[in-house]
Backbone of each chain as nested JSON, in Angstrom:
{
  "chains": [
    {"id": "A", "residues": [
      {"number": 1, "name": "UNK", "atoms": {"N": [-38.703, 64.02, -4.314], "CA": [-39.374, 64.321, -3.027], "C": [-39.103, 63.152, -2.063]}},
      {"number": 2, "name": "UNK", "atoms": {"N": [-38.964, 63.581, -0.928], "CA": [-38.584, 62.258, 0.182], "C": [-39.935, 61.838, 0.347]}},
      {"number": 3, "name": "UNK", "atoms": {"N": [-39.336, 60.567, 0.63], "CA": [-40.809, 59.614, 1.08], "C": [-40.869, 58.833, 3.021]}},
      {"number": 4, "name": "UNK", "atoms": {"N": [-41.723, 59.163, 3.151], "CA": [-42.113, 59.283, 4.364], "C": [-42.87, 57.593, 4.579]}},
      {"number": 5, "name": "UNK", "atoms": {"N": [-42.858, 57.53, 5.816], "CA": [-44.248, 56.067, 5.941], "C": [-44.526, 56.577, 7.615]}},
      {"number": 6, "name": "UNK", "atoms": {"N": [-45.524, 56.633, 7.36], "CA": [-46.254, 57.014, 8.339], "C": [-47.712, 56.102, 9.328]}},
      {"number": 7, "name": "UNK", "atoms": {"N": [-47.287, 55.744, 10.238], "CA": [-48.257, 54.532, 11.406], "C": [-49.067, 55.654, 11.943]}},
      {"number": 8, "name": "UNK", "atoms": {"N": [-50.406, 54.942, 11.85], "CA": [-51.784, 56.032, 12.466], "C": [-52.14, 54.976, 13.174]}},
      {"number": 9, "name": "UNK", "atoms": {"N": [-52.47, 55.073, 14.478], "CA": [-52.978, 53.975, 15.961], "C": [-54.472, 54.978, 15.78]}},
      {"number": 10, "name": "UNK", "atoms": {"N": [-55.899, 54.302, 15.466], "CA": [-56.855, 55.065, 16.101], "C": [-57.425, 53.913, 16.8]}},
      {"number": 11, "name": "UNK", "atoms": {"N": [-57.754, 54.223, 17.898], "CA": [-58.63, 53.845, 19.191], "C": [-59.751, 54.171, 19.296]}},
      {"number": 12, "name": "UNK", "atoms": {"N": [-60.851, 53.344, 19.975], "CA": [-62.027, 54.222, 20.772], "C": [-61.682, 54.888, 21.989]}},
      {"number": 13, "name": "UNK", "atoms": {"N": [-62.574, 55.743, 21.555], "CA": [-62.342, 57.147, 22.79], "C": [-62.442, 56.146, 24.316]}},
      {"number": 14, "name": "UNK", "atoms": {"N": [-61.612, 56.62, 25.399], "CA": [-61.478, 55.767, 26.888], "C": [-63.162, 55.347, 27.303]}},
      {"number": 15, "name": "UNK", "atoms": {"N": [-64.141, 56.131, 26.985], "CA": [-65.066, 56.24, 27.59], "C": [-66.236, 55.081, 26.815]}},
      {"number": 16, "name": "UNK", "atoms": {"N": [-65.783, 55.021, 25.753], "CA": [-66.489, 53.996, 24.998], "C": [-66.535, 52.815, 25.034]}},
      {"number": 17, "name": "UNK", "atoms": {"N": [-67.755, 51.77, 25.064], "CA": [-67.514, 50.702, 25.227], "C": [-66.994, 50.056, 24.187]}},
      {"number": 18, "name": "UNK", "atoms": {"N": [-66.223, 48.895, 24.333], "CA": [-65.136, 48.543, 22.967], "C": [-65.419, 46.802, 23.474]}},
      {"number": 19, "name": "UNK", "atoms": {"N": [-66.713, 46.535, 22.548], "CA": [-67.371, 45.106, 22.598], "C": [-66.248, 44.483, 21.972]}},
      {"number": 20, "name": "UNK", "atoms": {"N": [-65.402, 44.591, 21.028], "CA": [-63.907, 43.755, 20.304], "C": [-63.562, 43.723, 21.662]}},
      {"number": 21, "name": "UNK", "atoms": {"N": [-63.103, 44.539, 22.216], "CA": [-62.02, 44.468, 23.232], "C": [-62.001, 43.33, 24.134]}},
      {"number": 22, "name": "UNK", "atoms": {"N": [-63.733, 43.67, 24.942], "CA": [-64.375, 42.812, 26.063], "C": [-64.347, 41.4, 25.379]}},
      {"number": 23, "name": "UNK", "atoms": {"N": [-64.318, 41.261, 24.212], "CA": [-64.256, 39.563, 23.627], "C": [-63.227, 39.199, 23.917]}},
      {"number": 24, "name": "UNK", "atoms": {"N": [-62.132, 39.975, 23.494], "CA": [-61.26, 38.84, 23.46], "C": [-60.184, 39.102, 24.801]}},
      {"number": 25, "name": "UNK", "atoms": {"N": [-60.843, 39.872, 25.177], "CA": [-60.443, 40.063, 27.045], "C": [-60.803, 38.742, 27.671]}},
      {"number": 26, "name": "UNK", "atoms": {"N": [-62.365, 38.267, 27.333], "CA": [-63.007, 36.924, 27.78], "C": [-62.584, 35.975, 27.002]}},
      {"number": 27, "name": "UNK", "atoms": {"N": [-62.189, 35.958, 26.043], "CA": [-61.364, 34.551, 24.924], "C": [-59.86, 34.563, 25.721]}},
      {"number": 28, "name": "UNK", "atoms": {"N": [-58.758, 35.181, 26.158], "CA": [-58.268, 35.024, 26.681], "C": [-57.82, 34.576, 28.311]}},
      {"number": 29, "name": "UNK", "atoms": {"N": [-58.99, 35.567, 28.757], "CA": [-59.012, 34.794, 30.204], "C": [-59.429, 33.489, 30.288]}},
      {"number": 30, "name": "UNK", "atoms": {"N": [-60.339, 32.947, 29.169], "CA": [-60.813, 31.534, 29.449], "C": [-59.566, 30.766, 28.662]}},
      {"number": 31, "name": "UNK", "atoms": {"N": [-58.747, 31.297, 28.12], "CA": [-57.47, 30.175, 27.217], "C": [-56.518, 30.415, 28.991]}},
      {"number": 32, "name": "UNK", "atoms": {"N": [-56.56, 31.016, 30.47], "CA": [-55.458, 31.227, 30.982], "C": [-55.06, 32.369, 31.538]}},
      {"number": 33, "name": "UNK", "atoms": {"N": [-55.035, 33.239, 30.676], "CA": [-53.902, 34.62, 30.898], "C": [-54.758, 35.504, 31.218]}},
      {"number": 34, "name": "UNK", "atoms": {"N": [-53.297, 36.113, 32.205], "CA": [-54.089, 36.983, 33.671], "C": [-54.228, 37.956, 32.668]}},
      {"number": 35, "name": "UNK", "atoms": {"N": [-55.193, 38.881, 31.887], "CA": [-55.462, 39.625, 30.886], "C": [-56.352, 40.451, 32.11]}},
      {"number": 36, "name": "UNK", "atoms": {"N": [-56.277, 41.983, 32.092], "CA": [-57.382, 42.4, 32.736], "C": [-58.07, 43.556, 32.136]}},
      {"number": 37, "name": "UNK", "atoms": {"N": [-57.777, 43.895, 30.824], "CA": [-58.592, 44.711, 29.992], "C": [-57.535, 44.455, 28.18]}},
      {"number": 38, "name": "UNK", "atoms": {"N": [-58.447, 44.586, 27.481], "CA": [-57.955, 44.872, 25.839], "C": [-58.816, 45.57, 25.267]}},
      {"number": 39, "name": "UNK", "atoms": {"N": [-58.317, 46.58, 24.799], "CA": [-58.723, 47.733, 23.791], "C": [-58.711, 47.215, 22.04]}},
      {"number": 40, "name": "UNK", "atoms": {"N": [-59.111, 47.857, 21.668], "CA": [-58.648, 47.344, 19.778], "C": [-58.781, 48.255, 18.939]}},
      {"number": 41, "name": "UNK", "atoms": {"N": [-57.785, 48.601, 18.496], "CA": [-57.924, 49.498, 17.199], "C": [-57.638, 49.172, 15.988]}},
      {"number": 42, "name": "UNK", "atoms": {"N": [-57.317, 50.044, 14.935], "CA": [-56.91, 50.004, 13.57], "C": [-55.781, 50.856, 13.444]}},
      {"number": 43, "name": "UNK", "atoms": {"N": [-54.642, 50.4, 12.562], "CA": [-53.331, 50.815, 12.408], "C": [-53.13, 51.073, 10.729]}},
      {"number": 44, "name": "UNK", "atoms": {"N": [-52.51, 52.358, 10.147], "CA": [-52.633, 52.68, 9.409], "C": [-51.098, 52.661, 8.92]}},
      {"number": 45, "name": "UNK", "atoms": {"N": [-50.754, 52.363, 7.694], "CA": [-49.101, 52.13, 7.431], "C": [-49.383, 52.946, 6.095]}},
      {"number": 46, "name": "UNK", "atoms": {"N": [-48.682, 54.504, 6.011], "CA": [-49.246, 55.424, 5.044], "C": [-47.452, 55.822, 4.583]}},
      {"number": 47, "name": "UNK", "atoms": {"N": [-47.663, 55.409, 2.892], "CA": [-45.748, 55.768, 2.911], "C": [-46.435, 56.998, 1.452]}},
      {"number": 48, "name": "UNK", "atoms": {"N": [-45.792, 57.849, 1.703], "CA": [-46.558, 59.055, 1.244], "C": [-45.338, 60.268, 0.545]}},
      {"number": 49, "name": "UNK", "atoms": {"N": [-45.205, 60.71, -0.051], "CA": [-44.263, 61.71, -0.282], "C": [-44.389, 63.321, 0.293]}},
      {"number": 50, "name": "UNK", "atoms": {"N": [-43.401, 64.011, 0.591], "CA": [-44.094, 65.062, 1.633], "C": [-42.387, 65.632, 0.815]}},
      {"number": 51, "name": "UNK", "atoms": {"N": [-42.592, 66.953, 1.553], "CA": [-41.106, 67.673, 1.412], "C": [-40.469, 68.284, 2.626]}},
      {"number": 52, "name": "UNK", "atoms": {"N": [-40.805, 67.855, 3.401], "CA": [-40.642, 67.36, 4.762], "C": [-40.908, 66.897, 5.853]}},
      {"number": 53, "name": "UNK", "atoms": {"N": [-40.333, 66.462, 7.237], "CA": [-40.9, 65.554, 8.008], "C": [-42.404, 66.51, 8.426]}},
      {"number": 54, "name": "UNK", "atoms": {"N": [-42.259, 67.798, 8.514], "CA": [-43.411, 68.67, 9.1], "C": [-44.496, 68.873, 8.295]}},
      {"number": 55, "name": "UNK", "atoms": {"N": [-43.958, 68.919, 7.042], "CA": [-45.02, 68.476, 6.055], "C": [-45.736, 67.346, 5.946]}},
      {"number": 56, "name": "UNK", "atoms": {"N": [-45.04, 66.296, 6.475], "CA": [-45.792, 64.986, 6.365], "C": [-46.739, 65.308, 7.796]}},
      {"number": 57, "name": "UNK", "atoms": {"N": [-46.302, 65.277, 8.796], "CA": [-46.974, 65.398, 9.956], "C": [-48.626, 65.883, 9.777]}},
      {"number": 58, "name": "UNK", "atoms": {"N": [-47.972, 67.78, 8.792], "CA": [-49.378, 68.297, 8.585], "C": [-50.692, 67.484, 7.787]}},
      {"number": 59, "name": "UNK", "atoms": {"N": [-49.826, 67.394, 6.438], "CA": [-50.993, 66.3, 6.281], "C": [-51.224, 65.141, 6.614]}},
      {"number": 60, "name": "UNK", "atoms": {"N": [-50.69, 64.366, 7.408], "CA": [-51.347, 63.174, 7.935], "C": [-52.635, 63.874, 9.145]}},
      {"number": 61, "name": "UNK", "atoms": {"N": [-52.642, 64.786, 9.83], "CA": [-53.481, 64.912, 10.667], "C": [-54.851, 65.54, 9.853]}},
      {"number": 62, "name": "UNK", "atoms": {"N": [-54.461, 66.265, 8.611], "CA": [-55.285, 66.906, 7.852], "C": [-56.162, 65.18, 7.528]}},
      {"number": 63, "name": "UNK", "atoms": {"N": [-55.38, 63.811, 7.017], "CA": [-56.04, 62.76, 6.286], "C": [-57.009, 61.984, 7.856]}},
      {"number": 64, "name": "UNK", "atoms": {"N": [-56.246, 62.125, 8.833], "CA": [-56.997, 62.202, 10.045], "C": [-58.204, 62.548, 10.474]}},
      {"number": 65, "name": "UNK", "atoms": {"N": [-58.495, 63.445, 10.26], "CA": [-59.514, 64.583, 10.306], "C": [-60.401, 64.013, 9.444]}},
      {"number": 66, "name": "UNK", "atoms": {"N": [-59.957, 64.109, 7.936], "CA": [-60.732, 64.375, 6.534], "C": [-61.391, 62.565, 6.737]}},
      {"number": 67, "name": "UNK", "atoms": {"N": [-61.157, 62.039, 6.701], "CA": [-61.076, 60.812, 6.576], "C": [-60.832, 59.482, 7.33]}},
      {"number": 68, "name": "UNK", "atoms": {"N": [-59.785, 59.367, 8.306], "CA": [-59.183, 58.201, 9.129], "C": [-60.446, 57.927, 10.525]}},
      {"number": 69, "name": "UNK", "atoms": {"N": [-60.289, 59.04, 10.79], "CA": [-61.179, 59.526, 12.225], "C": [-61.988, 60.086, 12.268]}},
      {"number": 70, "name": "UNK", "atoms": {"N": [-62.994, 59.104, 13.2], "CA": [-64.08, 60.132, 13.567], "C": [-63.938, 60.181, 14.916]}},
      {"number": 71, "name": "UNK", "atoms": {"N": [-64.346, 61.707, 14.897], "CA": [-63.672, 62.217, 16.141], "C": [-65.121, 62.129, 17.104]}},
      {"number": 72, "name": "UNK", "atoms": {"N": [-66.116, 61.614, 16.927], "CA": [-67.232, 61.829, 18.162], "C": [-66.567, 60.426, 18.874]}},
      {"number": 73, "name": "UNK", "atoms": {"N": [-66.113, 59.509, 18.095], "CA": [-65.944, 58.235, 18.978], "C": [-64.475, 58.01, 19.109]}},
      {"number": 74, "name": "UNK", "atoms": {"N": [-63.53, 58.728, 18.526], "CA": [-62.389, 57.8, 18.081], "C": [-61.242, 58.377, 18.68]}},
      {"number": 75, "name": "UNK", "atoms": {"N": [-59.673, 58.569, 19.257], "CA": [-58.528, 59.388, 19.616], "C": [-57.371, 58.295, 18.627]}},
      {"number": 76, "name": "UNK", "atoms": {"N": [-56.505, 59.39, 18.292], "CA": [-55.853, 58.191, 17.66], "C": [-54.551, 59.028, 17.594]}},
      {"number": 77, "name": "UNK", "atoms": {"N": [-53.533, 58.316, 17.369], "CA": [-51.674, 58.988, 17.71], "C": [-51.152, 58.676, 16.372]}},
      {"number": 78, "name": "UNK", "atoms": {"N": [-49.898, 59.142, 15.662], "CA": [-49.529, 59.006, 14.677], "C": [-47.889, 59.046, 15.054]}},
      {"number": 79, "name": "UNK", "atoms": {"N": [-47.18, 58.163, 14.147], "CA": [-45.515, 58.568, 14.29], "C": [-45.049, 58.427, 12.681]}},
      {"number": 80, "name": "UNK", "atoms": {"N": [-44.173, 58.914, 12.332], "CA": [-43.729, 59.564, 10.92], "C": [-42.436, 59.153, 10.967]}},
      {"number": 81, "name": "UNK", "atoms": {"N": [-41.954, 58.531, 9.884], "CA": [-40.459, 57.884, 9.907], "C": [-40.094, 58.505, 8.627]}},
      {"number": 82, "name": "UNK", "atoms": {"N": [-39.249, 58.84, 7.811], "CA": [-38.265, 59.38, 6.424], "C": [-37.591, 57.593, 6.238]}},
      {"number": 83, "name": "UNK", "atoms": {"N": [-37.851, 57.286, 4.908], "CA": [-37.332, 55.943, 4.919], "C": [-36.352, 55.959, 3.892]}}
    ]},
    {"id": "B", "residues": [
      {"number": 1, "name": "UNK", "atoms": {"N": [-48.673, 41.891, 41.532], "CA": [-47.827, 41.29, 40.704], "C": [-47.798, 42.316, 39.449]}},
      {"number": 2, "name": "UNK", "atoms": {"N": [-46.632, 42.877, 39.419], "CA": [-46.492, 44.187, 37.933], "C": [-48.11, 43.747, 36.704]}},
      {"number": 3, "name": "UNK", "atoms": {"N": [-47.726, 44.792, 36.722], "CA": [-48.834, 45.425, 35.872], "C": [-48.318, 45.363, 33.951]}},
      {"number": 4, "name": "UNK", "atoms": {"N": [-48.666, 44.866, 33.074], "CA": [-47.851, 45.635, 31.751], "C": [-48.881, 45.818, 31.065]}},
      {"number": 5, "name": "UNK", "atoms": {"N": [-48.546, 46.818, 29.861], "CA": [-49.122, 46.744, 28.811], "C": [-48.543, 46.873, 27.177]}},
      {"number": 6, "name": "UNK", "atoms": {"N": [-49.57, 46.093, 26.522], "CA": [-48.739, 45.389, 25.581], "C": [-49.459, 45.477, 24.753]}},
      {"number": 7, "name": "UNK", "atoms": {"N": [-48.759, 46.594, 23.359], "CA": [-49.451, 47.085, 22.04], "C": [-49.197, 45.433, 21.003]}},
      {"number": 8, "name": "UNK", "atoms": {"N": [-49.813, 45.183, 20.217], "CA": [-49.599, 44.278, 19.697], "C": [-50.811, 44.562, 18.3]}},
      {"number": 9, "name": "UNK", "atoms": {"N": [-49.444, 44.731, 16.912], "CA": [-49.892, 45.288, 15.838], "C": [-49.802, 44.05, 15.149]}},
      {"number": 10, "name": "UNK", "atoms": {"N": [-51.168, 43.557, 14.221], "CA": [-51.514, 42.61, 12.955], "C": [-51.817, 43.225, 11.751]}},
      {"number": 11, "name": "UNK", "atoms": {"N": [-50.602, 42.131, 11.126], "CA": [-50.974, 43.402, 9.244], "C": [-50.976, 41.804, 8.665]}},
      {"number": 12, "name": "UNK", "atoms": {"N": [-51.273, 42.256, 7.611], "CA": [-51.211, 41.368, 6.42], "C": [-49.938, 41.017, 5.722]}},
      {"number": 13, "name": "UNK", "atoms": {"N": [-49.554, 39.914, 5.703], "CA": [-48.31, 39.441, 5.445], "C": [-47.833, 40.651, 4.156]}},
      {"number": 14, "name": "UNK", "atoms": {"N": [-46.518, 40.991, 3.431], "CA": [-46.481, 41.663, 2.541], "C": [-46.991, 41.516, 1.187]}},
      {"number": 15, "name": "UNK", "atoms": {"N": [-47.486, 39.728, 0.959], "CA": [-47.726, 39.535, -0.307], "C": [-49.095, 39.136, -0.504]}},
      {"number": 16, "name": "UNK", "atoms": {"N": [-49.144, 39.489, 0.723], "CA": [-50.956, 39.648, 0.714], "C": [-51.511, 41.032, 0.1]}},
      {"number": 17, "name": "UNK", "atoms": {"N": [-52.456, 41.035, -0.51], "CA": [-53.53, 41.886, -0.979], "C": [-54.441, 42.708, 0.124]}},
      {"number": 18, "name": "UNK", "atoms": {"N": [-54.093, 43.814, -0.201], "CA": [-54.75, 44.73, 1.396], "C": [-55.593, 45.083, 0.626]}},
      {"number": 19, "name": "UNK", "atoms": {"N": [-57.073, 44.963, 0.372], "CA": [-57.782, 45.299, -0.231], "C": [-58.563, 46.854, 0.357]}},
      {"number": 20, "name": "UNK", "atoms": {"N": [-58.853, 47.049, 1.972], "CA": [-58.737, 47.943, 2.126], "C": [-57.626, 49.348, 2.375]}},
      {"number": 21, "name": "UNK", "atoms": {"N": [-56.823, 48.676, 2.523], "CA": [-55.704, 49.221, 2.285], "C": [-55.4, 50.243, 1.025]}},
      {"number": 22, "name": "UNK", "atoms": {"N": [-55.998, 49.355, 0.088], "CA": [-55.987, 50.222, -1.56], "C": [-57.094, 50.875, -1.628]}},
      {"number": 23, "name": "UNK", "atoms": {"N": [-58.217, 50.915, -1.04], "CA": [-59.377, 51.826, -1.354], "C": [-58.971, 53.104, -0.007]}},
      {"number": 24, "name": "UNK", "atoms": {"N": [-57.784, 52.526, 0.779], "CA": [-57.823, 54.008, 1.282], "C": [-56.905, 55.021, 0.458]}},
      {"number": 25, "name": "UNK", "atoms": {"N": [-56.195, 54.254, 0.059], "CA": [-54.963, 55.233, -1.109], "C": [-55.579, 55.893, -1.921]}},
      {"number": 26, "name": "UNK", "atoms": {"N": [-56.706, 54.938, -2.473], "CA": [-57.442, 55.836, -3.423], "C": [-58.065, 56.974, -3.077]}},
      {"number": 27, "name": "UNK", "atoms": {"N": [-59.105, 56.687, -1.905], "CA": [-59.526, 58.037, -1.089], "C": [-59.154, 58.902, -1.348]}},
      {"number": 28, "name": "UNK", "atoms": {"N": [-57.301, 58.285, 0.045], "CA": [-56.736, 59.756, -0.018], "C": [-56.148, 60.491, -1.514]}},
      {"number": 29, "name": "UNK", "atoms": {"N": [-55.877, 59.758, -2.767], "CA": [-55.193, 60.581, -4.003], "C": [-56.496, 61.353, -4.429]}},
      {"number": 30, "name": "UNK", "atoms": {"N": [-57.532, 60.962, -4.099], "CA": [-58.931, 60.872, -4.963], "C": [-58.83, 62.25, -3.808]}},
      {"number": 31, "name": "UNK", "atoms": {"N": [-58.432, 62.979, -3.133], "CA": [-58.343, 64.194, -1.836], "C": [-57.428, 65.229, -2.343]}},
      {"number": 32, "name": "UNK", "atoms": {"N": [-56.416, 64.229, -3.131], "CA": [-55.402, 64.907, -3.362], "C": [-54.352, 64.914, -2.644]}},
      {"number": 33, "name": "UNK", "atoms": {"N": [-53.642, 63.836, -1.764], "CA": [-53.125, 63.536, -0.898], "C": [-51.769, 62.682, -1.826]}},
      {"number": 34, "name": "UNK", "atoms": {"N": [-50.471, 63.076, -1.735], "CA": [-49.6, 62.154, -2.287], "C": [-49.037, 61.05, -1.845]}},
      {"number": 35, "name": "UNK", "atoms": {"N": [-49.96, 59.746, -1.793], "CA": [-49.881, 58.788, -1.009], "C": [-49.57, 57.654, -1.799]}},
      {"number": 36, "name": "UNK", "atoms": {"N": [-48.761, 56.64, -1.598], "CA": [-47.997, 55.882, -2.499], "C": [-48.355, 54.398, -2.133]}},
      {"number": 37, "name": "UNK", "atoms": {"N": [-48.976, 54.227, -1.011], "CA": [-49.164, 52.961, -0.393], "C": [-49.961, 52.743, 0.681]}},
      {"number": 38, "name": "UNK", "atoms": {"N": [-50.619, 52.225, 1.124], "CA": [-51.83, 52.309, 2.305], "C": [-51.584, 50.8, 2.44]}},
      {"number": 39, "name": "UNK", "atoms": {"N": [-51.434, 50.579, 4.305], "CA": [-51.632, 49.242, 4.823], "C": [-52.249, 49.762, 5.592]}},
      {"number": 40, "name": "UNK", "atoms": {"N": [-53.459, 48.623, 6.056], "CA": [-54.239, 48.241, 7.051], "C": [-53.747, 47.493, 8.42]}},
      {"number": 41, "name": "UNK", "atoms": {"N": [-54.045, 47.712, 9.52], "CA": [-53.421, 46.273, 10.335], "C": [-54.89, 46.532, 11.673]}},
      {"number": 42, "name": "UNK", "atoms": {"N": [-54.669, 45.665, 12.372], "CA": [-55.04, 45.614, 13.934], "C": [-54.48, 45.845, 14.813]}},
      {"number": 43, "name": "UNK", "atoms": {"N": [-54.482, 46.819, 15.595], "CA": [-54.0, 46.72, 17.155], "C": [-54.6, 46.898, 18.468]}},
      {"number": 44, "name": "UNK", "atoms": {"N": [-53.893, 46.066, 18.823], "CA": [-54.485, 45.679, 20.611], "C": [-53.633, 46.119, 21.742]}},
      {"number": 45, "name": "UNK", "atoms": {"N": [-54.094, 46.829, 22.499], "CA": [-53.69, 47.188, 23.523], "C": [-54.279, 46.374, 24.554]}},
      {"number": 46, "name": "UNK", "atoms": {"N": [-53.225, 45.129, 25.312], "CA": [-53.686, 44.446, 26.308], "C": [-53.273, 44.834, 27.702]}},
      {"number": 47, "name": "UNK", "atoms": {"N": [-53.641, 44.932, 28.632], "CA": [-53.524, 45.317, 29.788], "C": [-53.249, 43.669, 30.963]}},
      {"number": 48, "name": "UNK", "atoms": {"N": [-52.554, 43.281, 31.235], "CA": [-52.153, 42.13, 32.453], "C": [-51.094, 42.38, 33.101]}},
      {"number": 49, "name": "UNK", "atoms": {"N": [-51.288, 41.148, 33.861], "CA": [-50.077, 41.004, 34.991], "C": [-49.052, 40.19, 34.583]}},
      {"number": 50, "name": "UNK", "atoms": {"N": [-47.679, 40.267, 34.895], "CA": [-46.938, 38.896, 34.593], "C": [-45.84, 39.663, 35.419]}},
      {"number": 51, "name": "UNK", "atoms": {"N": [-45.039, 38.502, 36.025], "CA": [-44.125, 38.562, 37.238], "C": [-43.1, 39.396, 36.843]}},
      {"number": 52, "name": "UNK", "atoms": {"N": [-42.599, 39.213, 35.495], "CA": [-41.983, 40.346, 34.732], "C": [-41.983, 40.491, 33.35]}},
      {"number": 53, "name": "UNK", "atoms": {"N": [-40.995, 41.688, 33.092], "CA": [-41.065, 41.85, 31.634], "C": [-40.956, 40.845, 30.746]}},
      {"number": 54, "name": "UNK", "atoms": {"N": [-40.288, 39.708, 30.741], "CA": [-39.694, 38.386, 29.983], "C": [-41.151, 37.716, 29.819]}},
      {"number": 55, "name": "UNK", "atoms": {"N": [-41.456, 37.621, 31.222], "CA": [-42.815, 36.882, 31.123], "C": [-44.094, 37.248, 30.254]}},
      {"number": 56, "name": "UNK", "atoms": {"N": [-44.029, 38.713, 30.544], "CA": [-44.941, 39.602, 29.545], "C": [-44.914, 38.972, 28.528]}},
      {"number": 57, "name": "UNK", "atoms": {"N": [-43.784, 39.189, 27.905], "CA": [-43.587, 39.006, 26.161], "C": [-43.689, 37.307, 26.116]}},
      {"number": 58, "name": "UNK", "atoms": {"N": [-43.338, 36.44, 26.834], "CA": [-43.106, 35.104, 26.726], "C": [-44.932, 35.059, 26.351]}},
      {"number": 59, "name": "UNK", "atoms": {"N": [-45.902, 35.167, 27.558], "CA": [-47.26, 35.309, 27.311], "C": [-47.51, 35.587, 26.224]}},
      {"number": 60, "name": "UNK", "atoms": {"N": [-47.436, 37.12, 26.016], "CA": [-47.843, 37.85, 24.803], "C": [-47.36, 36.807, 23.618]}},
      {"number": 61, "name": "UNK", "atoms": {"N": [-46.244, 36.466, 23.234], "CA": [-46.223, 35.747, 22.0], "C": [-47.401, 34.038, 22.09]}},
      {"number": 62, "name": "UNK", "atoms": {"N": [-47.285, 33.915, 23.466], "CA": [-48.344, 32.395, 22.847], "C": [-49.497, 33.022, 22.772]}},
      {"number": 63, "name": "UNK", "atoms": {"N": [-50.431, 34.29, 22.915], "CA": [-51.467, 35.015, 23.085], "C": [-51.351, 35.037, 21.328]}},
      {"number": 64, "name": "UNK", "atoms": {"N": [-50.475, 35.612, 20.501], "CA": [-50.608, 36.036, 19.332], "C": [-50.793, 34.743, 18.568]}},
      {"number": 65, "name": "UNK", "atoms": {"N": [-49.943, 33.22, 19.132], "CA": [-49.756, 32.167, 18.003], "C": [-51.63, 31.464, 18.232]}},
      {"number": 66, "name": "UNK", "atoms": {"N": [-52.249, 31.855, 19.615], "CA": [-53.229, 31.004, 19.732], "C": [-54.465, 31.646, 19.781]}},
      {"number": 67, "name": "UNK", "atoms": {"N": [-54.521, 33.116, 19.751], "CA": [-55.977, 33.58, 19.105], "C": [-55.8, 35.514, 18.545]}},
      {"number": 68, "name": "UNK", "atoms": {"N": [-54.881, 35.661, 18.573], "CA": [-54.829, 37.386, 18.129], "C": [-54.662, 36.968, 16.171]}},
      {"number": 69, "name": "UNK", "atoms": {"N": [-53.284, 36.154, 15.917], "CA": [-52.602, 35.817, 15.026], "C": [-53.399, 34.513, 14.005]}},
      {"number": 70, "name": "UNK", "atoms": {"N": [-53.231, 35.2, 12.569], "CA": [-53.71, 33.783, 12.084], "C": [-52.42, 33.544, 11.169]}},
      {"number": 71, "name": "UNK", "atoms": {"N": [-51.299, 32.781, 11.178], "CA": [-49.963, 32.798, 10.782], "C": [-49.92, 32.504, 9.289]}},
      {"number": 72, "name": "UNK", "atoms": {"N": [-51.057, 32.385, 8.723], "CA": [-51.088, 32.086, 7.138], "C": [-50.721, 33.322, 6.39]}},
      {"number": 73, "name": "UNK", "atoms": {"N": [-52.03, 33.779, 6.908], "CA": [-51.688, 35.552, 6.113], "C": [-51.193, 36.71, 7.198]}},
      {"number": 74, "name": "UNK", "atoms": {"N": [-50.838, 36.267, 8.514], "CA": [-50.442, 37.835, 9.536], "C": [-49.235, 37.641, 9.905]}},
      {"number": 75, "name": "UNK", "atoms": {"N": [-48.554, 39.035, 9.807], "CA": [-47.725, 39.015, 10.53], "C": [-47.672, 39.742, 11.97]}},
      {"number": 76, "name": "UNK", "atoms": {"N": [-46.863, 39.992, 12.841], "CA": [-47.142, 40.803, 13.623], "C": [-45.975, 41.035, 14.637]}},
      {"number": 77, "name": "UNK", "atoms": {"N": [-45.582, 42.4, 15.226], "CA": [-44.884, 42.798, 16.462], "C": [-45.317, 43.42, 17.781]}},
      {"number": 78, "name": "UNK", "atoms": {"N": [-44.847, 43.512, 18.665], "CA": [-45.614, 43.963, 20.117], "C": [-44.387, 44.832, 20.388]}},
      {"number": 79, "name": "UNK", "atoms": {"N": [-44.947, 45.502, 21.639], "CA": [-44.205, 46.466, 22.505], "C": [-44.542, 45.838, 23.812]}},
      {"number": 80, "name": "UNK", "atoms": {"N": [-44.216, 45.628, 24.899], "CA": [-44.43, 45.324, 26.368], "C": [-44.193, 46.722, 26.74]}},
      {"number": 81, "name": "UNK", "atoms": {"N": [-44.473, 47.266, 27.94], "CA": [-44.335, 48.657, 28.427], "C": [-44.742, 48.259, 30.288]}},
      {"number": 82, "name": "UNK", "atoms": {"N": [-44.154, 48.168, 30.921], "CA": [-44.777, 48.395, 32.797], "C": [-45.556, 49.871, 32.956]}},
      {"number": 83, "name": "UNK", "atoms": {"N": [-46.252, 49.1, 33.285], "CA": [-47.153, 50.84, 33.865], "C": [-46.824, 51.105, 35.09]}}
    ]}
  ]
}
């Protein structure tokens, strides 16, 4: 079976306040740098076996769902590589 | 003065121990998911100004060596992007 590795980006939803973010938005502006917003998420590095790229796709959004994300607070993007 | 933004992903060096990393593998097999490896990382989406793209990334890397990055156990890559 081919093996896949698969990057999951989840974010807080735009509307949410993201207290990580606002820190080190303010840790940076006080080191200098013209910084004028930072977001923060969690990145997922998933190398997985699938029997194809569409197969992998499906279930990564299925492990998304089930598990990675919660969707009242969270949006998150995925990209799928065959290695 | 341009606008960029700049994804900037932190994982755990490779011979580091992802401890959550392995309780998500488990999860997902424990789902039934054929998953072979689970990494964890951080990412930041920073939003600034810099005169240009060069500058972006010139920033962005002393941003990672002096408070995103802890160089013992992280590694890490960015994207610059102009909005």
């Amino acid at each position: 079976m081919p093996i896949y590795e698969v990057v999951v980006e989840v974010w807080l939803k735009d509307g949410i306040v993201d207290a990580e973010g606002n820190s080190v938005t303010e840790a940076l502006r006080d080191m200098g740098y013209p910084v004028k917003d930072t977001r923060v998420g969690k990145v997922y590095r998933i190398t997985m076996e699938a029997a194809s790229k569409e197969e992998a796709e499906k279930l990564v959004e299925e492990m998304c769902r089930r598990l990675l994300v919660n969707p009242v607070k969270d949006k998150y993007l995925f990209r799928v590589e065959q290695r």
